[in-house]
N, C-alpha and C positions, 0 to 999 in steps of 0.2 A: 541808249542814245549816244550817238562818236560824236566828238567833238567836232572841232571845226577846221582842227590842225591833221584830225584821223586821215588815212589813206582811204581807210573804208568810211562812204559817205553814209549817213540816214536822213531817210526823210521819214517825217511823221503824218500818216492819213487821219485823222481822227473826223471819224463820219455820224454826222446828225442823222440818226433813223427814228429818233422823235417825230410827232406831231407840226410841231410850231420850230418856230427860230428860237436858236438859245446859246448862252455864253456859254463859257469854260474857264473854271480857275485851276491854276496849279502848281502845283511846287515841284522843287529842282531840286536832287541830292544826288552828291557826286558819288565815286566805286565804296569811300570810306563811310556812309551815310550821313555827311555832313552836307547841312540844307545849302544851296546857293539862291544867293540876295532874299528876298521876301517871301511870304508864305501866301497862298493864296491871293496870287497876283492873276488877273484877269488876261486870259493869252488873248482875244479875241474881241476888243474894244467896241466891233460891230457885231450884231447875233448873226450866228449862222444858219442860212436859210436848211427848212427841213429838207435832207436827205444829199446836202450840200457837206463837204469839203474843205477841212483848213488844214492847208499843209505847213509842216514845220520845218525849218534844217537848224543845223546847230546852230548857225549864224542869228536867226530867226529866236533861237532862244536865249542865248546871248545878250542880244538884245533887250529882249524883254525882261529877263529877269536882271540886269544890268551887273552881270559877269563876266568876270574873262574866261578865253577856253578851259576847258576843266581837266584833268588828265583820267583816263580811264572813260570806260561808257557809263553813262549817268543812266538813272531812273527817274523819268518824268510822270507827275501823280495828276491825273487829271479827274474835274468836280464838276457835276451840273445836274440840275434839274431834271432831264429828260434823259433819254436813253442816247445812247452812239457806243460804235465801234472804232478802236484804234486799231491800224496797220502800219508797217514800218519796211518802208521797200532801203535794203544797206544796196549800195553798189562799192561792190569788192576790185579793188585793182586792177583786176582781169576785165572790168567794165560789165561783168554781166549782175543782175540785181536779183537781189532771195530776199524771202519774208522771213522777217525775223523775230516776229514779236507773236509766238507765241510760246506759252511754257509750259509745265506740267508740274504737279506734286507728286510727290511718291518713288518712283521710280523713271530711268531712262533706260534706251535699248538698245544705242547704237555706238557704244565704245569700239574703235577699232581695234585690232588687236596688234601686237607688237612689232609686227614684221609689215606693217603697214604704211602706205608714205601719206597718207593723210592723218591728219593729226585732228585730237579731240578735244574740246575744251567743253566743260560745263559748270556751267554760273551758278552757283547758290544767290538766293535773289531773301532779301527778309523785306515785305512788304509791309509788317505791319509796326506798330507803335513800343514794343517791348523786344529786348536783346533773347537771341535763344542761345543756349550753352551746348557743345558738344553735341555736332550735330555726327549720329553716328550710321553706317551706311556698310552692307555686305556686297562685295559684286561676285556674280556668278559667269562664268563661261558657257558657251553654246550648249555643254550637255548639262547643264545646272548644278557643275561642280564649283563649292564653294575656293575662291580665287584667295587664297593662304588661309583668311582667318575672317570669322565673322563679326559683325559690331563692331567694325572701328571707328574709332574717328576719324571724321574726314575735315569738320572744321570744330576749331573751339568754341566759337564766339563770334555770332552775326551781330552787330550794332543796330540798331530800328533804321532801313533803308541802308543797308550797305548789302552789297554785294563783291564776291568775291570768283575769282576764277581758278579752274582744277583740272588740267592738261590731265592727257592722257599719262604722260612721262609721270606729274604729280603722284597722280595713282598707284603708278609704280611702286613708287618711293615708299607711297602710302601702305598699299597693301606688302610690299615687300618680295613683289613677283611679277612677273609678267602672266599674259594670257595668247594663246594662239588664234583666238578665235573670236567675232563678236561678241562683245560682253556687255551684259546688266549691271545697274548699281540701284539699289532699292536702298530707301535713307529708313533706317532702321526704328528709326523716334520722331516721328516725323509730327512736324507744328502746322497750322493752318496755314499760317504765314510763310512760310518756305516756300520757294518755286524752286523750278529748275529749268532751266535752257540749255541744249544736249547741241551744239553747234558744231558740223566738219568742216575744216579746211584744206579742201581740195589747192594739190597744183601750187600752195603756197600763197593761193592767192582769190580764191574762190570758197565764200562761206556756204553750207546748205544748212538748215533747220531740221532734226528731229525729235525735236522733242514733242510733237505730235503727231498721233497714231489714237485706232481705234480700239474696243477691246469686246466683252462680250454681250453690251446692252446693242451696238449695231452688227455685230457677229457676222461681218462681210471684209473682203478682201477688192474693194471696189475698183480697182483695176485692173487688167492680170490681161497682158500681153501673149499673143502667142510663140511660138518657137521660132517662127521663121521673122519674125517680128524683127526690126533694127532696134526697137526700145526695150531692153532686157527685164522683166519684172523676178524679183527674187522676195516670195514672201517670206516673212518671217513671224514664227506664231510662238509667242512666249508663254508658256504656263505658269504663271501668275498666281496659281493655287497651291497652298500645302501637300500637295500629294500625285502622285503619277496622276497620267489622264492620260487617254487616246483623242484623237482628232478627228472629226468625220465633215466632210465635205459637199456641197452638192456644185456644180458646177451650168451656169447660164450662159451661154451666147448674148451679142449683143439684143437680138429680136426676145428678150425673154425663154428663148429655148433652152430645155432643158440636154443638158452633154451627155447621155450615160444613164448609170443611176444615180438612184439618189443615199446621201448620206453614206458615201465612200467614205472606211477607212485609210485617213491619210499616212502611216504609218506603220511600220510593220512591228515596232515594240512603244509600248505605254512612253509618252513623255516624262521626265520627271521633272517635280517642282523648281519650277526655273529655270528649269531648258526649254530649248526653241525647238520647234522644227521650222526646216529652211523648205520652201517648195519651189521649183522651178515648172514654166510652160512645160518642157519637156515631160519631168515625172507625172501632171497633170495627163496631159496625152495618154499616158500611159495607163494610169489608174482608172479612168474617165475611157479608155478603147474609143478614143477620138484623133478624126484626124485635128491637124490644128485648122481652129477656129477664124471666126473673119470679125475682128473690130476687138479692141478688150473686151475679156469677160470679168464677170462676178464669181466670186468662190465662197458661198454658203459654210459660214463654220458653224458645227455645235460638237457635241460636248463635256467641253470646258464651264465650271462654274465660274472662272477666271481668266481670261487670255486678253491677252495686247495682240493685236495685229498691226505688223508693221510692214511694209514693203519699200524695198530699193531698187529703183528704176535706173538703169545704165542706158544710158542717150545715146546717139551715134558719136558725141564728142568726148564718152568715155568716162564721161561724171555721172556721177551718184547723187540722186536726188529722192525725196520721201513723195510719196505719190496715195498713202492712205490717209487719209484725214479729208471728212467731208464737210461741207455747210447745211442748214437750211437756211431758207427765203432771203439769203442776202450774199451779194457776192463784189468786190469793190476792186477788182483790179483789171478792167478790160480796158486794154491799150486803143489810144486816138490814131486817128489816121498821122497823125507826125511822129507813131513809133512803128518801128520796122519790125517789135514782136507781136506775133502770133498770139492772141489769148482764145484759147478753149473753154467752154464750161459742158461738161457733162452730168445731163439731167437723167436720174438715177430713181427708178422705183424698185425698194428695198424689200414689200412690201407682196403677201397672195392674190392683190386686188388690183383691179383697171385703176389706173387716176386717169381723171379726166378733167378739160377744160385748163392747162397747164396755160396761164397766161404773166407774160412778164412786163415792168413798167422800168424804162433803160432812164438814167437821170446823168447828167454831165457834172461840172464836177463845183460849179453855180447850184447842184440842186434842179438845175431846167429840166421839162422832161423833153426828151430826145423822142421827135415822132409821136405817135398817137400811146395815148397812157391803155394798158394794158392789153397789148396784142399777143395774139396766139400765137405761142410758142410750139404748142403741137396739141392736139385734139383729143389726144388719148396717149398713154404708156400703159401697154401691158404687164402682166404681173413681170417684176427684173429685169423689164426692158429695162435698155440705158442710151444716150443718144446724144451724139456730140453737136453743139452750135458756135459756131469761131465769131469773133467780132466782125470779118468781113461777110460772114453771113447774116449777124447782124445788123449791120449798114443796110443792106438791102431788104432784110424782113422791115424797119422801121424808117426805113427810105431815109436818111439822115448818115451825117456822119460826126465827130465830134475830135476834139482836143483835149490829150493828158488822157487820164483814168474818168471812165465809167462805172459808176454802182449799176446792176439789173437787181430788181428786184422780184423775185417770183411765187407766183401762189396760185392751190389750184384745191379743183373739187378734194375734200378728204386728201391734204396735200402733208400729211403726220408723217408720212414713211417718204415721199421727196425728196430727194437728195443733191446736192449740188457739188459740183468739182470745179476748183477754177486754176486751169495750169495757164501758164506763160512759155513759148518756146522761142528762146532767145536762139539770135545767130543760125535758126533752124537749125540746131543740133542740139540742144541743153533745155529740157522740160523744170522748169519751177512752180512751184506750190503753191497758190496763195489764197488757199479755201480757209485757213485757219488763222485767226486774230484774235485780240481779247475787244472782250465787250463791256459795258460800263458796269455791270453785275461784277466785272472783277477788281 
């Protein structure tokens, strides 16, 4: 959470997907893990209706916790009863807005490399109640060469709720070398408590999120652009496992059709542990003896006992954005007729079976529901269908229109393998992410 003096503004979603209306308490600790004003202070005097909406700014919490601005981005802990999801739309200088609240343990994937003009920062985050010592962490380079020297430290000493930040440059310093190429840093002693947030700053003034991606419990590449595509998809599939491994592929259209054959070797020599391979539309074409495709496709991975799947989407405006990472049954960032972005959600069967009866129930951000409670979003998805619905087609499946963000919520026969995507296309040029958030489980 930026302060209130920050350039880069946040706001805080935090959404009731509870049953009933319900409070929220929570405490405030600044970068150094020292708590601001009271502990479990009640942010929400009135309960918030289920599936309903309280938005926070720094000012808003300020307030409430009765602080002055704090330096650095805080960590806010929030407590309740019932279930909900937080989201956090930053708008970065540039005015365009990225989600940024979610994080990862273990490993990140998207270090730039040093001839790079975008810059890398990632948060060590210690959420829980005791200090961890020496947090130590290897990074590797694109071909899974270790980057000088393994297990080092990268911090000495998190305090319970502090968090700290680790530039690309840092790294440098750290590991005592540079890298050419997109690089991993896997934290080598890793605590439950640890997170990480893997954030680029584009343009100097534009943040994106990756520190979320899939890996091989969903073993798909659920976006993938074609060649002639304006939106550039550049997969990247990390071997995550102790030991070489090949890649194999199956490729779907958007209609669920299958590209080719199936379970293409994507690779012409074995990955080794810790190395990527990078896929482009074009080398798909190629392996796949396909011409290019009509709508994103899906790319079938297997196998990998271990793989991250990550992909980097280049927009017509030339930014680089994370485009894997999916939801189910909940998705909370579709823009009101008083914003001028574009939000998409693309419904995704992952899955060898028809789903069927895929119906969604749209709420404003009161919690109302928008239009008639659970209309048909479509009747069937065939096996790896995928199928995009925009908010302004929205508007008109549920006859209504609404103000600020809309949650949809969606469910359907045998709806386990359903998949949802929720981008934002700002300025019609710049695709953002905001299928991933933490949920009160974390």
């Amino acid at each position: 959470m930026t302060t209130s003096q920050s350039v880069n503004d946040t706001s805080t979603h935090i959404i009731n997907t509870s049953s009933g209306p319900q409070t929220y308490a929570g405490k405030l600790f600044n970068q150094d893990g020292k708590q601001l004003g009271t502990g479990n202070v009640i942010i929400n005097p009135i309960p918030t209706p289920s599936r309903a909406r309280l938005v926070l700014s720094a000012r808003d919490l300020e307030e409430i916790f009765s602080v002055a601005p704090w330096i650095g981005p805080a960590v806010l802990e929030v407590e309740s009863m019932g279930t909900f999801d937080i989201m956090t739309k930053l708008s970065s200088p540039s005015g365009l807005v990225s989600n940024t609240n979610c994080v990862r343990s273990g490993a990140v994937h998207n270090i730039e490399p040093f001839n790079s003009k975008t810059l890398t920062y990632i948060r060590f985050i210690n959420t829980g109640n005791q200090e961890i010592f020496n947090i130590r962490g290897t990074m590797h380079d694109s071909e899974g060469s270790v980057i000088n020297e393994e297990n080092l430290v990268l911090v000495e000493r998190l305090k319970p709720k502090q968090a700290t930040w680790l530039s690309s440059a840092k790294l440098r310093a750290i590991t005592g070398s540079a890298w050419g190429s997109t690089a991993s840093l896997t934290v080598t002693n890793q605590s439950s408590d640890l997170k990480l947030l893997n954030l680029n700053l584009v343009n100097g003034s534009t943040f994106f999120n990756f520190s979320c991606f899939e890996n091989q419990e969903e073993g798909n590449i659920y976006l993938f652009t074609n060649s002639e595509s304006k939106n550039v998809t550049e997969a990247h599939l990390i071997n995550a496992s102790g030991a070489q491994t090949d890649f194999f592929g199956t490729l779907y259209n958007s209609d669920g059709l299958k590209l080719g054959q199936s379970n293409i070797k994507l690779s012409t020599a074995p990955i080794p542990s810790k190395g990527r391979l990078i896929i482009t539309a074009a080398l798909l074409e190629r392996k796949f003896d396909t011409l290019p495709w009509v709508g994103p496709a899906l790319l079938e991975i297997s196998g990998a006992s271990q793989v991250d799947l990550l992909t980097r989407l280049t927009s017509p405006s030339g930014l680089v954005s994370n485009t894997n990472c999916v939801r189910k049954r909940f998705i909370h960032n579709i823009e009101g007729f008083n914003s001028s972005t574009l939000s998409y959600i693309r419904l995704i069967n992952k899955s060898n079976d028809e789903i069927t009866n895929i119906i969604g129930t749209l709420y404003d951000k009161n919690g109302a529901i928008l239009g008639r409670r659970e209309s048909i979003l479509r009747e069937k998805l065939q096996p790896k269908e995928q199928m995009w619905i925009s908010n302004r087609q929205l508007e008109r499946l549920f006859e209504t229109s609404w103000f600020d963000e809309a949650t949809l919520e969606v469910t359907a026969d045998e709806d386990a393998n359903l998949r949802l995507l929720n981008l934002n296309f700002e300025n019609s040029e710049t695709f953002f992410n905001f299928s991933c958030f933490e949920s009160s489980r974390n």
